[in-house]
N, CA, C and O atoms as a GROMACS GRO file, in nm:
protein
  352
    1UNK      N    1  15.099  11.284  22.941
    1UNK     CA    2  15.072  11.396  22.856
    1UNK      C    3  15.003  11.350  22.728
    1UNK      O    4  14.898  11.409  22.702
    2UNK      N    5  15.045  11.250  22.639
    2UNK     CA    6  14.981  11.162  22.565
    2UNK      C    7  14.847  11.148  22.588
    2UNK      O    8  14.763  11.166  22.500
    3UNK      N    9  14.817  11.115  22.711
    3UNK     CA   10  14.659  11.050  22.692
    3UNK      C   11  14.608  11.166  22.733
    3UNK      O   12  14.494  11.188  22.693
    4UNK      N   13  14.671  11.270  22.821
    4UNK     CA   14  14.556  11.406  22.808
    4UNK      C   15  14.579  11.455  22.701
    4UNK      O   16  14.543  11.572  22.713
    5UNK      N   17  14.628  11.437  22.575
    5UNK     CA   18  14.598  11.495  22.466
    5UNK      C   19  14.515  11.444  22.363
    5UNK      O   20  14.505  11.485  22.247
    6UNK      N   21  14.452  11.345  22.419
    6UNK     CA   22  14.382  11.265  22.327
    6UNK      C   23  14.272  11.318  22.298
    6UNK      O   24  14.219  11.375  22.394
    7UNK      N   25  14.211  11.323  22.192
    7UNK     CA   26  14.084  11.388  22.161
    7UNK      C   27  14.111  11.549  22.137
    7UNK      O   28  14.014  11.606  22.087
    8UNK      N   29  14.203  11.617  22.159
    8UNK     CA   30  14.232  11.727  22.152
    8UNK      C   31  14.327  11.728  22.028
    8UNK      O   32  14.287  11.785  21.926
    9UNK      N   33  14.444  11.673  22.031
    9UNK     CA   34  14.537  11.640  21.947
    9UNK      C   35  14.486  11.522  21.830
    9UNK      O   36  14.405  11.434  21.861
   10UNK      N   37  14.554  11.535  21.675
   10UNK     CA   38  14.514  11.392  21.631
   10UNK      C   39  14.627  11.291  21.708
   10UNK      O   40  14.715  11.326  21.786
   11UNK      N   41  14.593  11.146  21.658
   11UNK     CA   42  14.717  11.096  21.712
   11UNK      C   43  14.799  11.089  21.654
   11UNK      O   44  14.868  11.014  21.723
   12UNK      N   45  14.847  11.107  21.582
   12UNK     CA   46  14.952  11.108  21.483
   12UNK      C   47  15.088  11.238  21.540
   12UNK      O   48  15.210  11.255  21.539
   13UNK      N   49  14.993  11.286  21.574
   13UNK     CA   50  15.040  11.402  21.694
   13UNK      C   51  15.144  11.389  21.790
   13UNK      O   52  15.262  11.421  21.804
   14UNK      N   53  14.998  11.289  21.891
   14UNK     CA   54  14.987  11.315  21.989
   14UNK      C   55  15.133  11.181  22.053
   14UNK      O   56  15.237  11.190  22.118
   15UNK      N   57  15.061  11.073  21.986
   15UNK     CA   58  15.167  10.972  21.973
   15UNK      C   59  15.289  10.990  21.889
   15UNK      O   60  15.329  10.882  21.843
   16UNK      N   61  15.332  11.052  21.869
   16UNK     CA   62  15.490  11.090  21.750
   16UNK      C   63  15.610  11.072  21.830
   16UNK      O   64  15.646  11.151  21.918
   17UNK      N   65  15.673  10.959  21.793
   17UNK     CA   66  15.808  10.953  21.921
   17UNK      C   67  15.914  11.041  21.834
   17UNK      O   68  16.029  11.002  21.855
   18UNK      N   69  15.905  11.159  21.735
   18UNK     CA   70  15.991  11.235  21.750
   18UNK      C   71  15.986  11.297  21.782
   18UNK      O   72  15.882  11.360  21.758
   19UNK      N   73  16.065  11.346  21.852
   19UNK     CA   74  16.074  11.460  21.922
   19UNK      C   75  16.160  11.592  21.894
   19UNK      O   76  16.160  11.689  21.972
   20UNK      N   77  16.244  11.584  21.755
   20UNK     CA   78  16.254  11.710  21.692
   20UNK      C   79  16.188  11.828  21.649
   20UNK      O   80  16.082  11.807  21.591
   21UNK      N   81  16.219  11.936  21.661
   21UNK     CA   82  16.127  12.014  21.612
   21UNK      C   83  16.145  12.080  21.488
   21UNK      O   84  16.246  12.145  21.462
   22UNK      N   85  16.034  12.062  21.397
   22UNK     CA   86  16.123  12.076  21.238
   22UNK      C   87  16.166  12.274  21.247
   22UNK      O   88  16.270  12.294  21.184
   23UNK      N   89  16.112  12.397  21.304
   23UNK     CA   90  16.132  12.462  21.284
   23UNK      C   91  16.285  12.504  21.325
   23UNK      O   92  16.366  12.571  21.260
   24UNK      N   93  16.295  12.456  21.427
   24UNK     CA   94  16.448  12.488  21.492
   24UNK      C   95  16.562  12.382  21.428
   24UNK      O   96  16.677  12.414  21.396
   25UNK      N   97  16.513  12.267  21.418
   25UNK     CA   98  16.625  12.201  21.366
   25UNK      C   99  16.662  12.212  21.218
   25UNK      O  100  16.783  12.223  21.198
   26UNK      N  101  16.567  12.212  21.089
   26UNK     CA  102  16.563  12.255  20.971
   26UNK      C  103  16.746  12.292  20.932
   26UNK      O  104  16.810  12.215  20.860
   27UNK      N  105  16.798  12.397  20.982
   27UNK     CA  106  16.886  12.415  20.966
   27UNK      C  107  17.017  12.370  21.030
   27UNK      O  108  17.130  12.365  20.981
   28UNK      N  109  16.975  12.339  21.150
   28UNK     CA  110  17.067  12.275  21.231
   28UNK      C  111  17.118  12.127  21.210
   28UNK      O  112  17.224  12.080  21.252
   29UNK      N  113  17.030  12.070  21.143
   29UNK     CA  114  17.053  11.911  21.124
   29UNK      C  115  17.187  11.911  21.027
   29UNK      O  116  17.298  11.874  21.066
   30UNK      N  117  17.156  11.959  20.893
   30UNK     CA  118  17.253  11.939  20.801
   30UNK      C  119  17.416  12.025  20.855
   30UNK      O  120  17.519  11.989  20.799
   31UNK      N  121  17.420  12.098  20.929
   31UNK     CA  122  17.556  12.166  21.003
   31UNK      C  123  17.565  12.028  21.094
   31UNK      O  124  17.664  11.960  21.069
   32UNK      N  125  17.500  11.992  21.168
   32UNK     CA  126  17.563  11.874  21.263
   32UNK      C  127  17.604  11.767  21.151
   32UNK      O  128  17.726  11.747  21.149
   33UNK      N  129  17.548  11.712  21.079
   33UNK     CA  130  17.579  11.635  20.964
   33UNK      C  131  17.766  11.661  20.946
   33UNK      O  132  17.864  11.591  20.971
   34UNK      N  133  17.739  11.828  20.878
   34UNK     CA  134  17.879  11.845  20.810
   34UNK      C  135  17.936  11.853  20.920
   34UNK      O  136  18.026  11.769  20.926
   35UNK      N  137  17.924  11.929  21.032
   35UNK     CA  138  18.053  11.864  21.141
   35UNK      C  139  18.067  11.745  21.194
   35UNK      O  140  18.037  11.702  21.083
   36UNK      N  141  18.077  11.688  21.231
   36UNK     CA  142  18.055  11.531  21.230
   36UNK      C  143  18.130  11.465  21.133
   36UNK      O  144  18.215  11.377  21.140
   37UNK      N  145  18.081  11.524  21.046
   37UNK     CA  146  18.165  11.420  20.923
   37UNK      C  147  18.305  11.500  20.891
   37UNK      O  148  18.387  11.430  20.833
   38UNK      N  149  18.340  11.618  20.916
   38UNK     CA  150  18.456  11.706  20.947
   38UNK      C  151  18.522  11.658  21.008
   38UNK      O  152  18.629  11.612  20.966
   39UNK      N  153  18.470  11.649  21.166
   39UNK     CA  154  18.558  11.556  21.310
   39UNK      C  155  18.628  11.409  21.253
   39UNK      O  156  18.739  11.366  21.285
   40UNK      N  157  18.532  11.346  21.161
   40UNK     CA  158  18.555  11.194  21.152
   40UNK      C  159  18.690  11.192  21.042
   40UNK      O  160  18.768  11.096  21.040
   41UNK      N  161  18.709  11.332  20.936
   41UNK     CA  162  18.748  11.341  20.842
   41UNK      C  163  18.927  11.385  20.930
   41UNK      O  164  19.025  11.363  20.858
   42UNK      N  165  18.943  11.418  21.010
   42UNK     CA  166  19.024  11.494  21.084
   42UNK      C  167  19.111  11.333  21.168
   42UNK      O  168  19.229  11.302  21.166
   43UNK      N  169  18.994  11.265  21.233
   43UNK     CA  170  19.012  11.153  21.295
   43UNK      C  171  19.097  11.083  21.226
   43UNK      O  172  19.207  11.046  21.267
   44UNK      N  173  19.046  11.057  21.103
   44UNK     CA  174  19.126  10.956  21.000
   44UNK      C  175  19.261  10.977  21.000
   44UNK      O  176  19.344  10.889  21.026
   45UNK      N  177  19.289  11.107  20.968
   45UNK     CA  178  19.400  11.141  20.937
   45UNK      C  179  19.520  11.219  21.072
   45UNK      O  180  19.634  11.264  21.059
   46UNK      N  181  19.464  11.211  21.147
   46UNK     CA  182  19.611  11.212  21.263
   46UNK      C  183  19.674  11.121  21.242
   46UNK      O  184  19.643  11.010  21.199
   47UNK      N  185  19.823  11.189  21.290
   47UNK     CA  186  19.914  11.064  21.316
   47UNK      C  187  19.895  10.974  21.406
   47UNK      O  188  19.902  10.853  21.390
   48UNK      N  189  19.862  11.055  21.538
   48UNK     CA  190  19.870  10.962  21.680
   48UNK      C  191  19.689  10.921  21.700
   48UNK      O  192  19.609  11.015  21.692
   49UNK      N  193  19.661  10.847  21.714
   49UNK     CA  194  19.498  10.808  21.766
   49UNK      C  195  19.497  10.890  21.922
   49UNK      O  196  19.584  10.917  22.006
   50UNK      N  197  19.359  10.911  21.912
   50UNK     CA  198  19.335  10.980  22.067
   50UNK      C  199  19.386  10.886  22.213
   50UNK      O  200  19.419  10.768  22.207
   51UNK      N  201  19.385  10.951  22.314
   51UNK     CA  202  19.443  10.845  22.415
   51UNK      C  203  19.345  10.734  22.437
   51UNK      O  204  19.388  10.619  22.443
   52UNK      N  205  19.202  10.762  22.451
   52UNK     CA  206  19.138  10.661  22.488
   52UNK      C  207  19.046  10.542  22.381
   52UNK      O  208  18.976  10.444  22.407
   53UNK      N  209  19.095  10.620  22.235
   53UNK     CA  210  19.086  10.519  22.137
   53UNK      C  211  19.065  10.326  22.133
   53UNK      O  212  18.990  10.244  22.082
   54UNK      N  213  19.204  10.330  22.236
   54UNK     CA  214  19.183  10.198  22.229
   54UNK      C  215  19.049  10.119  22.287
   54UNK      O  216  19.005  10.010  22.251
   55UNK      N  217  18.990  10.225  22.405
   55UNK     CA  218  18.799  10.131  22.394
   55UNK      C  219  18.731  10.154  22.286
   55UNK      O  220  18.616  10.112  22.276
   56UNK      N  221  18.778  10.212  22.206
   56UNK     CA  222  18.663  10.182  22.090
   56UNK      C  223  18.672  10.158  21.979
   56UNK      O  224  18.757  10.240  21.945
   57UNK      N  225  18.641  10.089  21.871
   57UNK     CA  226  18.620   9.988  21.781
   57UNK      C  227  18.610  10.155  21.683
   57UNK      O  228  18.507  10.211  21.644
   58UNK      N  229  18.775  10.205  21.664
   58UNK     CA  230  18.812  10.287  21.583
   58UNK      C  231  18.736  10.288  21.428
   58UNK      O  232  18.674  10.388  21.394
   59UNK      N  233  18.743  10.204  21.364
   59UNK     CA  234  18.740  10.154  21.244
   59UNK      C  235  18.588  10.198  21.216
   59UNK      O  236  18.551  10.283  21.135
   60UNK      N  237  18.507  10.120  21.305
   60UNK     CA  238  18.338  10.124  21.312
   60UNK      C  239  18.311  10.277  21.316
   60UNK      O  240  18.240  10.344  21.241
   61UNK      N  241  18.392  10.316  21.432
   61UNK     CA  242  18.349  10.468  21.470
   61UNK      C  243  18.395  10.591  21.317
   61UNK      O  244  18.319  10.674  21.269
   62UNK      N  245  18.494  10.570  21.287
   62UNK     CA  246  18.552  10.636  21.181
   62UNK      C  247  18.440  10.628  21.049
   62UNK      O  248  18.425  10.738  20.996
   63UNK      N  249  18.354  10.512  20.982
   63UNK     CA  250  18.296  10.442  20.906
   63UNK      C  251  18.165  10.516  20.956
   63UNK      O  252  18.082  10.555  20.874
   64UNK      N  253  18.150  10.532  21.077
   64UNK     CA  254  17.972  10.562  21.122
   64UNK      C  255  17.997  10.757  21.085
   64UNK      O  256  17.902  10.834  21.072
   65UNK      N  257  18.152  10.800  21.073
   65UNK     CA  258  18.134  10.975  21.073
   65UNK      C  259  18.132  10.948  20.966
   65UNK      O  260  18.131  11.071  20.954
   66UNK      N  261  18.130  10.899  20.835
   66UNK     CA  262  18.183  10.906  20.713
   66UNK      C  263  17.997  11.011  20.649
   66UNK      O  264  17.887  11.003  20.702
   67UNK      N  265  18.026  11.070  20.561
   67UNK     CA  266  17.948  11.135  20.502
   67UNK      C  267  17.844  11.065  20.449
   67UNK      O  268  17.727  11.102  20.445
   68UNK      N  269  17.894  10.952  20.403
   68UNK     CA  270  17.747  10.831  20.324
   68UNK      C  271  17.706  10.786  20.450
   68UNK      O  272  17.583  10.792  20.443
   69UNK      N  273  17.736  10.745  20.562
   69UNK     CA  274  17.705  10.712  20.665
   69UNK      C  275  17.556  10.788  20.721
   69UNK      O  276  17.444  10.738  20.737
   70UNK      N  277  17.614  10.951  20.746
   70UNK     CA  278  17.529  11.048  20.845
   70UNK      C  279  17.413  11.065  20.769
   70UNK      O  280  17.305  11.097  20.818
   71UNK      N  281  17.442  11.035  20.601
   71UNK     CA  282  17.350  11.055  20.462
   71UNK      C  283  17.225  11.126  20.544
   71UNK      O  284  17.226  11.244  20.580
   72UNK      N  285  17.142  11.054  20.563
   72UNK     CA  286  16.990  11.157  20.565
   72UNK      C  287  16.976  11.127  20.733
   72UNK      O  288  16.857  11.140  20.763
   73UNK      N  289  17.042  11.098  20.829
   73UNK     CA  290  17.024  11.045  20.982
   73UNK      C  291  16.984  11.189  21.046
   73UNK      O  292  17.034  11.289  20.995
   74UNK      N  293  16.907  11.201  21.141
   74UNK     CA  294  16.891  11.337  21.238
   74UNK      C  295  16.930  11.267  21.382
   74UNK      O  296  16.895  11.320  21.488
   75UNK      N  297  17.000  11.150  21.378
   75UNK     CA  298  17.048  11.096  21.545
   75UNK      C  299  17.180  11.126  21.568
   75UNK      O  300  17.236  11.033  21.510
   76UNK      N  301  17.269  11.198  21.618
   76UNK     CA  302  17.354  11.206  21.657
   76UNK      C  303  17.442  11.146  21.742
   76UNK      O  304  17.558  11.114  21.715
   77UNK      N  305  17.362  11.125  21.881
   77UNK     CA  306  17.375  11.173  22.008
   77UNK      C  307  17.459  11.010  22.022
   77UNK      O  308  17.544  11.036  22.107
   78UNK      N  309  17.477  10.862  21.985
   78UNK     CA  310  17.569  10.790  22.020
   78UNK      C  311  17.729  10.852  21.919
   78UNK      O  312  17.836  10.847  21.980
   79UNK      N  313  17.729  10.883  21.834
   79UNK     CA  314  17.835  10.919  21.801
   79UNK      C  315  17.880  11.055  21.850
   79UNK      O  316  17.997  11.055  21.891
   80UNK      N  317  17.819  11.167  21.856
   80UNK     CA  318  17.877  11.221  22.030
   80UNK      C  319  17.935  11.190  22.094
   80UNK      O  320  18.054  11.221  22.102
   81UNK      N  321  17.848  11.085  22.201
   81UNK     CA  322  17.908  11.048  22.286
   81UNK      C  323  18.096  10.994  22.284
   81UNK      O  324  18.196  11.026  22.350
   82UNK      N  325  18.065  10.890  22.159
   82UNK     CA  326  18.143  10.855  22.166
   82UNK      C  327  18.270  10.952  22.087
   82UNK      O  328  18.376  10.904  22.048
   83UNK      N  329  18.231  11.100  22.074
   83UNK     CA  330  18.316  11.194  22.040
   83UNK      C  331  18.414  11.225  22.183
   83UNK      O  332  18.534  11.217  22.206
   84UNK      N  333  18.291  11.266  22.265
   84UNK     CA  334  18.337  11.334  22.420
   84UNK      C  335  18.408  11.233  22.455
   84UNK      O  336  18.522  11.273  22.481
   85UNK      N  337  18.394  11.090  22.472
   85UNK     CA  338  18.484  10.965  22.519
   85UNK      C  339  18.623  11.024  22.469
   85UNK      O  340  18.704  11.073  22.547
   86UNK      N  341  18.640  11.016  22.345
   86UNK     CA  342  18.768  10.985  22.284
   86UNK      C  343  18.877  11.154  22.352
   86UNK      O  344  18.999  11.166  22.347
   87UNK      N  345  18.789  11.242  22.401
   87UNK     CA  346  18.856  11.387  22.438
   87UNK      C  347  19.007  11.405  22.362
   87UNK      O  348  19.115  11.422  22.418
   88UNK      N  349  18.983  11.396  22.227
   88UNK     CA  350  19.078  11.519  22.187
   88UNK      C  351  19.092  11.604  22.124
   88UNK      O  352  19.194  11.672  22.134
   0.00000   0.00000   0.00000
């Protein structure tokens, strides 16, 4: 798709490995931000850790939701994941 857009598209365009789209996400980024850093804020503070906690390097994961962390990031999708892992 790239190279049939060449000459049609600039490249700056055409080649752009992001793939967000600023109109739809604009608002959506900073809500994933604050939830995220909500979940991580919630995490901290249970009593019991989730069941499957122990694969993952709690500490790191807790530190990556933190609010200075998500600061200006639009990537989510490994700390996700490793949301859905932990299922609770």
């Amino acid at each position: 798709m790239r190279t049939a857009m060449e000459g049609v598209l600039p490249n700056e365009v055409a080649w752009n490995p992001d793939k967000t789209d600023p109109a739809r996400s604009v608002n959506a980024i900073p809500l994933m931000r604050s939830a995220i850093a909500e979940v991580g804020r919630e995490l901290a503070v249970r009593p019991t850790a989730p069941s499957r906690a122990a694969y993952l390097e709690m500490p790191r994961l807790l530190a990556d939701l933190s609010p200075d962390a998500l600061g200006g990031t639009r990537k989510f999708g490994k700390r996700l994941h490793a949301l859905q892992f932990l299922d609770f």
